[in-house]
DSSP file (Angstrom, degrees, kcal/mol; ACC not computed):
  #  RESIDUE AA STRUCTURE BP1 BP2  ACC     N-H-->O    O-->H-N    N-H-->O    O-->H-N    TCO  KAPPA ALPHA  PHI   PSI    X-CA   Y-CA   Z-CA
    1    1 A X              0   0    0      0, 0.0     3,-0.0     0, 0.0     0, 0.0   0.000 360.0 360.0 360.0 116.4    0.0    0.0    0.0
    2    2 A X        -     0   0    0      1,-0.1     2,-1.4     3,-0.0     0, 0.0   0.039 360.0 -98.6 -34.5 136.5    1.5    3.6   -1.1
    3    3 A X        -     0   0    0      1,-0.1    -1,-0.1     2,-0.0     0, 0.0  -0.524  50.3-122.2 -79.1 114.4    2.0    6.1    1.1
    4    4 A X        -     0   0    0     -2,-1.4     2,-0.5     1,-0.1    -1,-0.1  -0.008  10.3-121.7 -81.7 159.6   -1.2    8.6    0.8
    5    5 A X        -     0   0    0      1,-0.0     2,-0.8    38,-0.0    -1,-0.1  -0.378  23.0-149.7 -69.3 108.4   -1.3   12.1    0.1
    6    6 A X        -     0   0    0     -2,-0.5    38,-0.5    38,-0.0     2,-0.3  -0.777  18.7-157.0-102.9 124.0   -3.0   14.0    2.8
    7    7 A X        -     0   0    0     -2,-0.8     2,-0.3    36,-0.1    38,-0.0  -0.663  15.5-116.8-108.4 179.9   -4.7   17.2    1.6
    8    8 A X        -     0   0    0     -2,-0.3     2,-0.2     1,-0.0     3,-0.1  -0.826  32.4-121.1-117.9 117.0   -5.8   20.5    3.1
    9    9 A X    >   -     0   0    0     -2,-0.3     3,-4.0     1,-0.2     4,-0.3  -0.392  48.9 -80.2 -79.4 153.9   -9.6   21.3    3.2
   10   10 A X  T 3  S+     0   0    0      1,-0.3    -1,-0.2    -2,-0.2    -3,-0.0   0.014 115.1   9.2 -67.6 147.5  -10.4   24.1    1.5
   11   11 A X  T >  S+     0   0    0     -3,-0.1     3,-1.9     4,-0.0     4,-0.4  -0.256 105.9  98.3 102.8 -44.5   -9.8   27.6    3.5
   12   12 A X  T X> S+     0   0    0     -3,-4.0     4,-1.8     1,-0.3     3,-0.5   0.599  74.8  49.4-104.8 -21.7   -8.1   25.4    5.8
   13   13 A X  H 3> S+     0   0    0     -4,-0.3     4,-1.4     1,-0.2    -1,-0.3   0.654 105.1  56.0 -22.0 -54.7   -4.3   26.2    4.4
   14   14 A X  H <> S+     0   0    0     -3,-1.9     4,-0.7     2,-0.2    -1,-0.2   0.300 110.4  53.2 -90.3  -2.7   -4.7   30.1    4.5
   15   15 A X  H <> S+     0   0    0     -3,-0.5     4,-2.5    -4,-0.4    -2,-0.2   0.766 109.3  44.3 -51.1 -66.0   -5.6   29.3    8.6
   16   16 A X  H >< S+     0   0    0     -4,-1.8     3,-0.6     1,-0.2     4,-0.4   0.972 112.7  52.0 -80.1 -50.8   -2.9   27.6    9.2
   17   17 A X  H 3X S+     0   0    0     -4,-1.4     4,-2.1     1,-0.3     5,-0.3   0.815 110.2  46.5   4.3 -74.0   -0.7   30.1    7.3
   18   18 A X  H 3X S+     0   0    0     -4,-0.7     4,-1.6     2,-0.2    -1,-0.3   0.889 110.0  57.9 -55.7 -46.4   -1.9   33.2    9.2
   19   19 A X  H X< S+     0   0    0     -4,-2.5     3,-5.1    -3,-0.6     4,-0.3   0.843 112.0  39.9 -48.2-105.1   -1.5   31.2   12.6
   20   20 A X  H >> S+     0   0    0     -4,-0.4     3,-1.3     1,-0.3     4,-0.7   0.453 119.9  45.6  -7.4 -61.7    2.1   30.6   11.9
   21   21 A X  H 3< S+     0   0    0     -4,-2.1    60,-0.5     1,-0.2    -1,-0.3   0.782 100.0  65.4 -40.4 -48.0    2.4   34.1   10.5
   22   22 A X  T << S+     0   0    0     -3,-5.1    -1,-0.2    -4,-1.6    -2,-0.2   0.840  98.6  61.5 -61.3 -27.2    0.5   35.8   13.4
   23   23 A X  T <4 S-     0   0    0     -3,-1.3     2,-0.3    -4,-0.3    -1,-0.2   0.930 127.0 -38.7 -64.6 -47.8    3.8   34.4   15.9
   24   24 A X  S  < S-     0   0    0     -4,-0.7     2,-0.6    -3,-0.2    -1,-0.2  -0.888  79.0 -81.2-163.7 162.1    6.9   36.4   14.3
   25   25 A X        +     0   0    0     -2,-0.3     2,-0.3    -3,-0.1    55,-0.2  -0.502  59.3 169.0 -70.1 113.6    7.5   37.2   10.4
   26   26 A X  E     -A   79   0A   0     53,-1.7    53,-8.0    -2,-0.6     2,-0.5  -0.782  30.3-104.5-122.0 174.2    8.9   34.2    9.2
   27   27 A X  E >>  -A   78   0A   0     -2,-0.3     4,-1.2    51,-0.2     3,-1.2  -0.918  36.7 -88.9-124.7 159.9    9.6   33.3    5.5
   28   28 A X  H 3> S+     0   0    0     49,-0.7     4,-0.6    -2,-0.5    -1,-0.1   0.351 122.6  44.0 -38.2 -54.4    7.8   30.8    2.8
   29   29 A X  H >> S+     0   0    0      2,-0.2     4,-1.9     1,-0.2     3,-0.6   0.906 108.2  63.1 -87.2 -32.9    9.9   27.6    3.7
   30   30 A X  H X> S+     0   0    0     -3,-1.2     4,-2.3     2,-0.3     3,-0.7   0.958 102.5  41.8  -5.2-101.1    9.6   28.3    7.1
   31   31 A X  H 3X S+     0   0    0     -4,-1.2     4,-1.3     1,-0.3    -1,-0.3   0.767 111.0  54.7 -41.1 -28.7    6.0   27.9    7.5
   32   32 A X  H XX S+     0   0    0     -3,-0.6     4,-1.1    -4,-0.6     3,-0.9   0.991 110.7  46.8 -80.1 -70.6    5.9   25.1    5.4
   33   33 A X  H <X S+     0   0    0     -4,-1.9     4,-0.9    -3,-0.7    -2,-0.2   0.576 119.8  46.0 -79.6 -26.8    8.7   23.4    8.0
   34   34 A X  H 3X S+     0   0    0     -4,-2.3     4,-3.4    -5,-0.4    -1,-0.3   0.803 105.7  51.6 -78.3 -32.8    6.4   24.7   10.9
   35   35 A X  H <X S+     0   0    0     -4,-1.3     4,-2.9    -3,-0.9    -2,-0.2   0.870 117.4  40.9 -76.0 -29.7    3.2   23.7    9.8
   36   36 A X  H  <>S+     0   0    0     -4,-1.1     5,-4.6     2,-0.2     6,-0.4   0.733 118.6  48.1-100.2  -3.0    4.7   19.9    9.3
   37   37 A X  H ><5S+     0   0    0     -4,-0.9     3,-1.1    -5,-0.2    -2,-0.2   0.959 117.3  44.0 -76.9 -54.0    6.9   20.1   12.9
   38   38 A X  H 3<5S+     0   0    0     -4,-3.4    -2,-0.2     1,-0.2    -3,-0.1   0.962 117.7  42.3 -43.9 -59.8    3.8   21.4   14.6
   39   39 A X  T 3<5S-     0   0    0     -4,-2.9    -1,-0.2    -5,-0.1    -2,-0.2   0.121 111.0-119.8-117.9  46.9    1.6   18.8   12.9
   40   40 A X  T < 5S-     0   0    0     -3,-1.1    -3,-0.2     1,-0.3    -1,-0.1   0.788  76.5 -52.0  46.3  69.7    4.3   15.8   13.5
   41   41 A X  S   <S+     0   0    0     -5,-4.6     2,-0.3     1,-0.2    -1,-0.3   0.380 109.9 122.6  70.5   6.5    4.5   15.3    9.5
   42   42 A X  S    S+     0   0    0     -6,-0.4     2,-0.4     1,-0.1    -1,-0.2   0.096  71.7  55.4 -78.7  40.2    0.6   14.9    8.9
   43   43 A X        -     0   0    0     -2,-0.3     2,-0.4    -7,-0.1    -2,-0.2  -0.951  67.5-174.8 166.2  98.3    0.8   17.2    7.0
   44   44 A X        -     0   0    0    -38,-0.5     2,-0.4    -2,-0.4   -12,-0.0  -0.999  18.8-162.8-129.6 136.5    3.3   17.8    3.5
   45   45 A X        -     0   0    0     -2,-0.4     2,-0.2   -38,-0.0    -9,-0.1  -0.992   9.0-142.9-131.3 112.6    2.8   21.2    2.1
   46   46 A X    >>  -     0   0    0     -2,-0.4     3,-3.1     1,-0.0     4,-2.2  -0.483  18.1-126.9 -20.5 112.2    4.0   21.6   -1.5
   47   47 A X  H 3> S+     0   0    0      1,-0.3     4,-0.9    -2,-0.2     5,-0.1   0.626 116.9  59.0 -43.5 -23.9    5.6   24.5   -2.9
   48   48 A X  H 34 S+     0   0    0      2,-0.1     4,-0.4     3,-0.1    -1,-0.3   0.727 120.7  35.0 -81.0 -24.8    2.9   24.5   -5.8
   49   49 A X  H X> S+     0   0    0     -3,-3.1     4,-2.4     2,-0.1     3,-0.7   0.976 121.1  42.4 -93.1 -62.8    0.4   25.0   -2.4
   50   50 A X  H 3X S+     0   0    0     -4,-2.2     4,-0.5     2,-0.2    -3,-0.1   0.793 114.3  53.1 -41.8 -71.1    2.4   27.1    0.0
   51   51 A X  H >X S+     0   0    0     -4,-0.9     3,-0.6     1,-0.3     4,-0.6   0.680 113.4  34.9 -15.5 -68.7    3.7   29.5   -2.7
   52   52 A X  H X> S+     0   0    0     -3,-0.7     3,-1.9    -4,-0.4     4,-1.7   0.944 112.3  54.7-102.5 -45.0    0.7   30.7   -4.4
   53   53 A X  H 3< S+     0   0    0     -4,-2.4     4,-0.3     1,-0.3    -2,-0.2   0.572 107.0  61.7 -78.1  16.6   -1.9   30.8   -1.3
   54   54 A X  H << S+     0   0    0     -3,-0.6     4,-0.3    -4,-0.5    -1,-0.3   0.512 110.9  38.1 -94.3 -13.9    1.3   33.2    0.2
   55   55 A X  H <X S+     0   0    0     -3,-1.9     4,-1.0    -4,-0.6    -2,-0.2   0.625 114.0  56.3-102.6 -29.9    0.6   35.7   -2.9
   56   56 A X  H  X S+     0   0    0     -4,-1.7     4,-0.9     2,-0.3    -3,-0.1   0.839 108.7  43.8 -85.9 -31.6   -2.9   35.2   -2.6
   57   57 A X  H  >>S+     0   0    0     -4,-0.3     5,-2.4    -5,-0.2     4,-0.9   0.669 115.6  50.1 -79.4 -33.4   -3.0   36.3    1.0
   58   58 A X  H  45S+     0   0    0     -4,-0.3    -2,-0.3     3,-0.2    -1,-0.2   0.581 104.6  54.4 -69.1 -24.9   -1.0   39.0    0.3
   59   59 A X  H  <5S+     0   0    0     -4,-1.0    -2,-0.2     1,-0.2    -1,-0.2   0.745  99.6  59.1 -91.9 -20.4   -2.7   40.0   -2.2
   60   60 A X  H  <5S-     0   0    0     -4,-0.9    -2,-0.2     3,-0.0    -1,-0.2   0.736 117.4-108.8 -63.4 -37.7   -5.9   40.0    0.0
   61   61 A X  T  <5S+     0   0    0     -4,-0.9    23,-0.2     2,-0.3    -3,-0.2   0.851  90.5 110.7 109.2  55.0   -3.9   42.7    2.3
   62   62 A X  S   <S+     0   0    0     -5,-2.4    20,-0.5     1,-0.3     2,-0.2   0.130  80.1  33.5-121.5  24.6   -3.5   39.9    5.5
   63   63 A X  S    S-     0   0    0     18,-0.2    -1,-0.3    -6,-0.2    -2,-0.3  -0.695  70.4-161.6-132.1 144.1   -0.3   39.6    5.1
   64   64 A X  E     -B   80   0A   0     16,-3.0    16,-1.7    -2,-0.2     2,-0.3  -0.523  12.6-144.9 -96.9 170.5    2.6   41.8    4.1
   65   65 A X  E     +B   79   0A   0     14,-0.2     2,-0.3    -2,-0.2    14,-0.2  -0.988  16.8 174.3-142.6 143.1    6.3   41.0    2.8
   66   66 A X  E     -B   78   0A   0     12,-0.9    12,-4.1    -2,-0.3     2,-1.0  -0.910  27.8-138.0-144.9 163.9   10.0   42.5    3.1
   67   67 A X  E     +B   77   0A   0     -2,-0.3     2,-0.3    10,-0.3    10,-0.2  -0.977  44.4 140.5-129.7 118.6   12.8   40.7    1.7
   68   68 A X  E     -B   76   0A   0      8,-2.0     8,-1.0    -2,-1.0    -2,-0.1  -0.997  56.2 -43.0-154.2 179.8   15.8   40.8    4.1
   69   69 A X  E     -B   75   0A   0     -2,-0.3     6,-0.2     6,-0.2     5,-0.2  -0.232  50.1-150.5 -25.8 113.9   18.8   38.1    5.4
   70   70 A X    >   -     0   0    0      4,-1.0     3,-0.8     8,-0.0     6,-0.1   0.153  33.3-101.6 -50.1-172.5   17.6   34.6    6.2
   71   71 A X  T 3  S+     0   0    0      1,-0.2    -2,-0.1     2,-0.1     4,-0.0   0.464 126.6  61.9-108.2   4.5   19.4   32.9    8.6
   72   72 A X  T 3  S-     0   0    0      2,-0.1    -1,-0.2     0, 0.0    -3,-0.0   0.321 121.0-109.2 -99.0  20.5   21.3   30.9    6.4
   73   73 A X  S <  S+     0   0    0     -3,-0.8    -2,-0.1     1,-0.2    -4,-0.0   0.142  87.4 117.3  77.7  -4.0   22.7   34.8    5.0
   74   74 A X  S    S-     0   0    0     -5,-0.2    -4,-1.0     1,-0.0     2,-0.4  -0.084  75.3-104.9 -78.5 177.1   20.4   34.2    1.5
   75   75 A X  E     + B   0  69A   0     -6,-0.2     2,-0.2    -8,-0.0    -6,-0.2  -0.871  45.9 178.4 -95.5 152.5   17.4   37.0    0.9
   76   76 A X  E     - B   0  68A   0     -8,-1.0    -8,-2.0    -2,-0.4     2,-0.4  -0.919  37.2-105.0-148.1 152.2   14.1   35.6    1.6
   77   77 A X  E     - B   0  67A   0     -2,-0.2   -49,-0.7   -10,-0.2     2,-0.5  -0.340  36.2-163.5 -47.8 109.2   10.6   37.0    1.5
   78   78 A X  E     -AB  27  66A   0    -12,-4.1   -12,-0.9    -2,-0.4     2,-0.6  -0.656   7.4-155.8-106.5 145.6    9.9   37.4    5.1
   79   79 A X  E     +AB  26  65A   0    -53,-8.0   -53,-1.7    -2,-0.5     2,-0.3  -0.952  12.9 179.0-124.8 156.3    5.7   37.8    5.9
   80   80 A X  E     - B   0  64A   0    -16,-1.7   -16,-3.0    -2,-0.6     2,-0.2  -0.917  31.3-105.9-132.4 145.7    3.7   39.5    8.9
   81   81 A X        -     0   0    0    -60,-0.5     2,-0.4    -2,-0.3   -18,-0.2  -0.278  26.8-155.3 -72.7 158.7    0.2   39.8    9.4
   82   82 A X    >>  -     0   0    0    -20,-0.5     4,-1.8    -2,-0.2     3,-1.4  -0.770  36.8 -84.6-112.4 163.0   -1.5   42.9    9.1
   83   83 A X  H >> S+     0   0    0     -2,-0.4     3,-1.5     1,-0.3     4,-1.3   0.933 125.0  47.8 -54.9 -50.8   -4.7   43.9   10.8
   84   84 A X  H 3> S+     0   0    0      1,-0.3     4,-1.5   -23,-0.2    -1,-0.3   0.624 110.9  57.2 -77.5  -6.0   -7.2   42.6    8.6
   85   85 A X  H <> S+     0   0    0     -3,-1.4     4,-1.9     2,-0.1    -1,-0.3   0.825 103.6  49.8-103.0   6.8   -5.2   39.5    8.8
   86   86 A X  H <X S+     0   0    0     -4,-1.8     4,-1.9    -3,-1.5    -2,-0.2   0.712 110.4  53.9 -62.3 -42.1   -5.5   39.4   12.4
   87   87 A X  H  X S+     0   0    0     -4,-1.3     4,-1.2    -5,-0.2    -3,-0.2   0.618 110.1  45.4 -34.9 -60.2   -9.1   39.9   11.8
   88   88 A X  H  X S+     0   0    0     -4,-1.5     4,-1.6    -5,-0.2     5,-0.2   0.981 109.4  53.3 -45.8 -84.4   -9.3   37.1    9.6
   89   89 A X  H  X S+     0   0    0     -4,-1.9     4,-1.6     1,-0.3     3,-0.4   0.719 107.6  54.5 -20.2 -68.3   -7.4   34.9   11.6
   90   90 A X  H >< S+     0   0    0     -4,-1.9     3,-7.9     1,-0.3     5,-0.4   0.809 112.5  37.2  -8.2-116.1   -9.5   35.6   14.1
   91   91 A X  H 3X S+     0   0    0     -4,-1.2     4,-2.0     1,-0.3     5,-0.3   0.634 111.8  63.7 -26.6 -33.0  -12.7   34.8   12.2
   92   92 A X  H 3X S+     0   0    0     -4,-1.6     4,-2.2    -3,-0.4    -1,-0.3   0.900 107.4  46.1 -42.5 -49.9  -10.9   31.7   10.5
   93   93 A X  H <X S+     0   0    0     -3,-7.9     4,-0.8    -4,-1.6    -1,-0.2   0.871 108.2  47.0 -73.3 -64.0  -10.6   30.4   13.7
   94   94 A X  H  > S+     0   0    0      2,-0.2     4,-1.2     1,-0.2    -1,-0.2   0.769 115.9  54.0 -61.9 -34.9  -14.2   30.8   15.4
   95   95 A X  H >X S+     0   0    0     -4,-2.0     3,-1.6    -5,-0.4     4,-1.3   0.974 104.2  50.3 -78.9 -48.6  -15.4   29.3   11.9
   96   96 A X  H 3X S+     0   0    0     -4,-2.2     4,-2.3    -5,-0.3    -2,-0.2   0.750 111.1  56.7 -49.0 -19.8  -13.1   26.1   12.2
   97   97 A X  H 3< S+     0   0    0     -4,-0.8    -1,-0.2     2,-0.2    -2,-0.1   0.883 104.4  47.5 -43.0 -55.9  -14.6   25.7   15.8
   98   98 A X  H << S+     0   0    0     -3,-1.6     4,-0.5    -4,-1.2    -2,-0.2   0.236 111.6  52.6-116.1   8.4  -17.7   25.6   14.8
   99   99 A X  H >X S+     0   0    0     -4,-1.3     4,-2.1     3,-0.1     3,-0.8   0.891 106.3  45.4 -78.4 -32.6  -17.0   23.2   12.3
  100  100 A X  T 3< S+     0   0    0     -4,-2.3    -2,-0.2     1,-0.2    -3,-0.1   0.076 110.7  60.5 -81.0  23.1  -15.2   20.5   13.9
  101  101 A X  T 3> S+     0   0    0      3,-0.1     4,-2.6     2,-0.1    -1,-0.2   0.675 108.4  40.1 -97.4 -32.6  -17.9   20.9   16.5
  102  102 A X  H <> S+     0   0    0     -3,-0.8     4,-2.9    -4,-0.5     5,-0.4   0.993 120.6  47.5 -64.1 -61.8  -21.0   20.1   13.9
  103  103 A X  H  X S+     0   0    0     -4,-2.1     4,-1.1     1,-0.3     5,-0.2   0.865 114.5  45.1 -56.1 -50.0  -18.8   17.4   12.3
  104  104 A X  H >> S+     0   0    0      1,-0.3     3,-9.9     2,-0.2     4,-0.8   0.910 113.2  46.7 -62.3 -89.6  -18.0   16.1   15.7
  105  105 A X  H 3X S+     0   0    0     -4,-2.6     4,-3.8     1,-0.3     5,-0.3   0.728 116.1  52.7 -46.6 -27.8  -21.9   16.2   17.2
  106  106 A X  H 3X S+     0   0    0     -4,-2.9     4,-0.7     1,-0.2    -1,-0.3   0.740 111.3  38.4 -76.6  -0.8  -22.9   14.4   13.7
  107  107 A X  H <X S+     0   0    0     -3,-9.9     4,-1.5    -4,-1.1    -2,-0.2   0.841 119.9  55.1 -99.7 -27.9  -20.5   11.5   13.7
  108  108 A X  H  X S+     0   0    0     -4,-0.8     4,-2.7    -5,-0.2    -2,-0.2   0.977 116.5  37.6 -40.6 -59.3  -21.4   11.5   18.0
  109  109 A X  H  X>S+     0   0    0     -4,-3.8     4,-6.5    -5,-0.3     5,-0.5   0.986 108.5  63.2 -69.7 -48.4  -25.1   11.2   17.3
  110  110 A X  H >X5S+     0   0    0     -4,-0.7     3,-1.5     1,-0.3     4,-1.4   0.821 108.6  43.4 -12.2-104.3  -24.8    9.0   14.5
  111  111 A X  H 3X5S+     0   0    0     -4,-1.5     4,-2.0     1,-0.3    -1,-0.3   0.532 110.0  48.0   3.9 -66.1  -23.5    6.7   16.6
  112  112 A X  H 3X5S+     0   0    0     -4,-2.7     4,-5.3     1,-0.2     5,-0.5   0.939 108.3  53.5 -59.9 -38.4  -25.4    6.7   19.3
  113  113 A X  H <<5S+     0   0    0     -4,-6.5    -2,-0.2    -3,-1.5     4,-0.2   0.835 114.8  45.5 -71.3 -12.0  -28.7    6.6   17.5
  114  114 A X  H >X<S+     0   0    0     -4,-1.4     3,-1.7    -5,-0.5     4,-1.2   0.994 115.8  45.8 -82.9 -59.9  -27.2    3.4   15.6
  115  115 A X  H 3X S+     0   0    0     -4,-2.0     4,-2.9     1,-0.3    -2,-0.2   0.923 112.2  51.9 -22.2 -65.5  -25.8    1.9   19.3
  116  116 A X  H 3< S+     0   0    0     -4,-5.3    -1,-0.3     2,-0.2    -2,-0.2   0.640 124.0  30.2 -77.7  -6.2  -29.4    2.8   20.7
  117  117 A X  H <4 S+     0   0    0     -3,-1.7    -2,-0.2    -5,-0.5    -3,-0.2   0.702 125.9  39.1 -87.5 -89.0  -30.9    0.6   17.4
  118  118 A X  H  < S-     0   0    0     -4,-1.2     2,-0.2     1,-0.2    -3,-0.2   0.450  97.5-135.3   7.4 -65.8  -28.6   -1.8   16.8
  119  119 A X     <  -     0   0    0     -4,-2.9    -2,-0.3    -5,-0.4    -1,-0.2  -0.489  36.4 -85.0 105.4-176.8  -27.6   -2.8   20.2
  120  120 A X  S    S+     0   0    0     -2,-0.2     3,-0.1     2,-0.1    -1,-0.1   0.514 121.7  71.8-100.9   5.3  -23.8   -3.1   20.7
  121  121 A X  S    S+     0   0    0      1,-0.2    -2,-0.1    -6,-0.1    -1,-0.1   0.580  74.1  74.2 -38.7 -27.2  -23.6   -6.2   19.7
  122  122 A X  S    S+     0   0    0     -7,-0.1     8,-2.0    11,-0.1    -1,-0.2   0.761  87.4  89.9 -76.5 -21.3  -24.2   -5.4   16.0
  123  123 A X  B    S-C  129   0B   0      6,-0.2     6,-0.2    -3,-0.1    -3,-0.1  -0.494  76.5-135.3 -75.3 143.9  -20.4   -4.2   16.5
  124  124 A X        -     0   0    0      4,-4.8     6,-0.1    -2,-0.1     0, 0.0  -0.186  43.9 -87.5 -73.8-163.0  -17.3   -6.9   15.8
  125  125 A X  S    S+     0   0    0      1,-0.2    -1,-0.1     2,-0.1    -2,-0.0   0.919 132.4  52.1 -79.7 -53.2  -14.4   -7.2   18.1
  126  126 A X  S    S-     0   0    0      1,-0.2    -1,-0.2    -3,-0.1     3,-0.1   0.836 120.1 -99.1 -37.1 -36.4  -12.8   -4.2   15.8
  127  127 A X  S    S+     0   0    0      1,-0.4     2,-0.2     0, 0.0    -1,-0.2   0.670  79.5 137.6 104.7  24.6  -15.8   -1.6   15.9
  128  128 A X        -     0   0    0     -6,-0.0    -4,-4.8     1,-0.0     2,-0.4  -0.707  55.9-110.8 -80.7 147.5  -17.1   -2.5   12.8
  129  129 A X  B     -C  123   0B   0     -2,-0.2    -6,-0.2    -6,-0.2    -7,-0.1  -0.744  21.3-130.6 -76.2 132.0  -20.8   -3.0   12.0
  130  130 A X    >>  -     0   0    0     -8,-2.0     3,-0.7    -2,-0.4     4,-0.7  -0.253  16.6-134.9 -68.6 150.9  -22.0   -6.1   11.4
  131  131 A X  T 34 S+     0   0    0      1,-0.2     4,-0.2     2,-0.2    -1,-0.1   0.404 102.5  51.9-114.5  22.0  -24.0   -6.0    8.3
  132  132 A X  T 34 S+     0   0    0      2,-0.1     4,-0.4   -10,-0.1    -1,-0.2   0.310  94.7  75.0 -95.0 -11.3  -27.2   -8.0    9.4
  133  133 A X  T X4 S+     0   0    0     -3,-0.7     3,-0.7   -11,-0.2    -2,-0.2   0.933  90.2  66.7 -78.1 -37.5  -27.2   -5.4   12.5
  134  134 A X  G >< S+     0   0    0     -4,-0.7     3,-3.9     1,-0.2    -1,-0.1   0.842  90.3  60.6  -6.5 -85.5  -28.7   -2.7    9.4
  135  135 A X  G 3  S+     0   0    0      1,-0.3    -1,-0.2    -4,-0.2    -2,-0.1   0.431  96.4  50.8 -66.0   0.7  -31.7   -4.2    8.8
  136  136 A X  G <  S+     0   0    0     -3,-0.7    -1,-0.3    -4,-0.4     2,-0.3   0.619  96.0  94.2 -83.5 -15.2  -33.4   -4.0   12.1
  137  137 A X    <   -     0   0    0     -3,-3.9     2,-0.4    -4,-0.1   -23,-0.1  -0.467  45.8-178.9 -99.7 158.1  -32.6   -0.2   12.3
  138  138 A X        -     0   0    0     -2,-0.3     2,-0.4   -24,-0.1    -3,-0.0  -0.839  26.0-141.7-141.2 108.5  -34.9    2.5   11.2
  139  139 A X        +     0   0    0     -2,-0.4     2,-0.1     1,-0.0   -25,-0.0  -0.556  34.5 157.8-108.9 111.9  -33.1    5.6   11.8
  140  140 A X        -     0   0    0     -2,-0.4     2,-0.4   -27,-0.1    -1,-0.0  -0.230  45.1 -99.9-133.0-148.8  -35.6    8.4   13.2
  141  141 A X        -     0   0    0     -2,-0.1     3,-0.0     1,-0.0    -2,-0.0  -0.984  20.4-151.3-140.6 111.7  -34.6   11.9   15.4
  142  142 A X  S    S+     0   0    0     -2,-0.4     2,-0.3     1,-0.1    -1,-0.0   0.877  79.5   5.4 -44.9 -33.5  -35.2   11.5   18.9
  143  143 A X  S    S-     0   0    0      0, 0.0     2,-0.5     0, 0.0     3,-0.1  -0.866 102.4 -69.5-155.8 158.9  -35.8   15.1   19.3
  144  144 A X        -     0   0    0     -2,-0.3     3,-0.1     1,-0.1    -2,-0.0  -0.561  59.3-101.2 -77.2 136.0  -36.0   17.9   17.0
  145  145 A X        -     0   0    0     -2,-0.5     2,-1.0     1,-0.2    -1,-0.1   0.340  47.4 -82.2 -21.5 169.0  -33.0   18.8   15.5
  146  146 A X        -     0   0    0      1,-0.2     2,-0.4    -3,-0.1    -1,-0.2  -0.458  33.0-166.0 -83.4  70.4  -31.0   21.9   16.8
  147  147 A X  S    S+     0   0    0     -2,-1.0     2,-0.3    -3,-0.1    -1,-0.2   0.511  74.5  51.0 -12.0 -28.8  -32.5   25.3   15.2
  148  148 A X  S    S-     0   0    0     -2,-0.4     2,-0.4     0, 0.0    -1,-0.0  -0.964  86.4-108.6-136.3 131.3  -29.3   27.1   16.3
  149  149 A X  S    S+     0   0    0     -2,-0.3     2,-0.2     3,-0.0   -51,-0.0  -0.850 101.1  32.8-106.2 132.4  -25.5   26.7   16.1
  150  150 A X  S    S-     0   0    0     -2,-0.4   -52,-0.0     1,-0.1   -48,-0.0   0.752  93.5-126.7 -73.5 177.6  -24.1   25.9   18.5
  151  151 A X              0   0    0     -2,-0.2    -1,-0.1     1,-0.1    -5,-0.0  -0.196 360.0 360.0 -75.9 159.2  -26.6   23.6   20.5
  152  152 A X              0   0    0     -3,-0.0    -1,-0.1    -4,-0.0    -3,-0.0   0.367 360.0 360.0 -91.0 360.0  -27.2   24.9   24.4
């Protein structure tokens, strides 16, 4: 089996970008070297990725660029945030929240309501579903969904 490619949902690049950014001005391979130390190699960021959502961001006016000394003596484009890309960040942040909290409460409920069909017997030893445990379930909403995000 080949080792697979792990990509970056969309938005979710120019996040982690600003993060990094927001700490000190660092430059292009940097962040790229931060993003995969922080997130212990899950994580390979491409020069075709890195590269163009650094122009793009820039070009948006959340980050700025100065070309001075690297620490290996070369020039390199060094970036900082700006206020609106602090501002972003921000909001980047509070939205990623409050996705991986829907995602979260739908794979949670899921779950339960299948457990609370099912049994837990219809799981193997692994924590797979058995596939005769299906047809007994009829999959309904205890309660009405949540009108409002997030839930109280």
């Amino acid at each position: 089996m080949g080792e697979e490619k792990t990509e970056f949902l969309k938005g979710t690049l120019d996040m982690l970008i600003l993060k990094i950014v927001a700490l000190r001005p660092i430059h292009g391979y940097a962040i790229a070297q931060r993003i995969q130390q922080i997130a212990r190699e899950f994580f390979q960021l491409p020069q075709g990725s890195l590269y163009p959502a650094l122009h793009r961001l820039e070009d948006r006016g959340w980050l700025q660029a100065e070309w001075k000394p690297s620490e290996t003596g070369r020039e390199a484009k060094f970036y900082s945030l700006t206020r609106g890309g602090r501002k972003q960040l921000k909001a980047e942040v509070v939205n990623w929240e409050r996705l991986t909290e829907a995602v979260a409460l739908i794979l949670r409920t899921a779950e339960e309501e299948l457990k609370s069909c099912a049994g837990t017997d219809a799981f193997s030893e692994e924590g797979s579903l058995k596939d005769s445990s299906m047809r007994s379930c009829v999959f309904t909403w205890n309660s009405k969904p949540p009108t409002t995000w997030p839930p109280a």
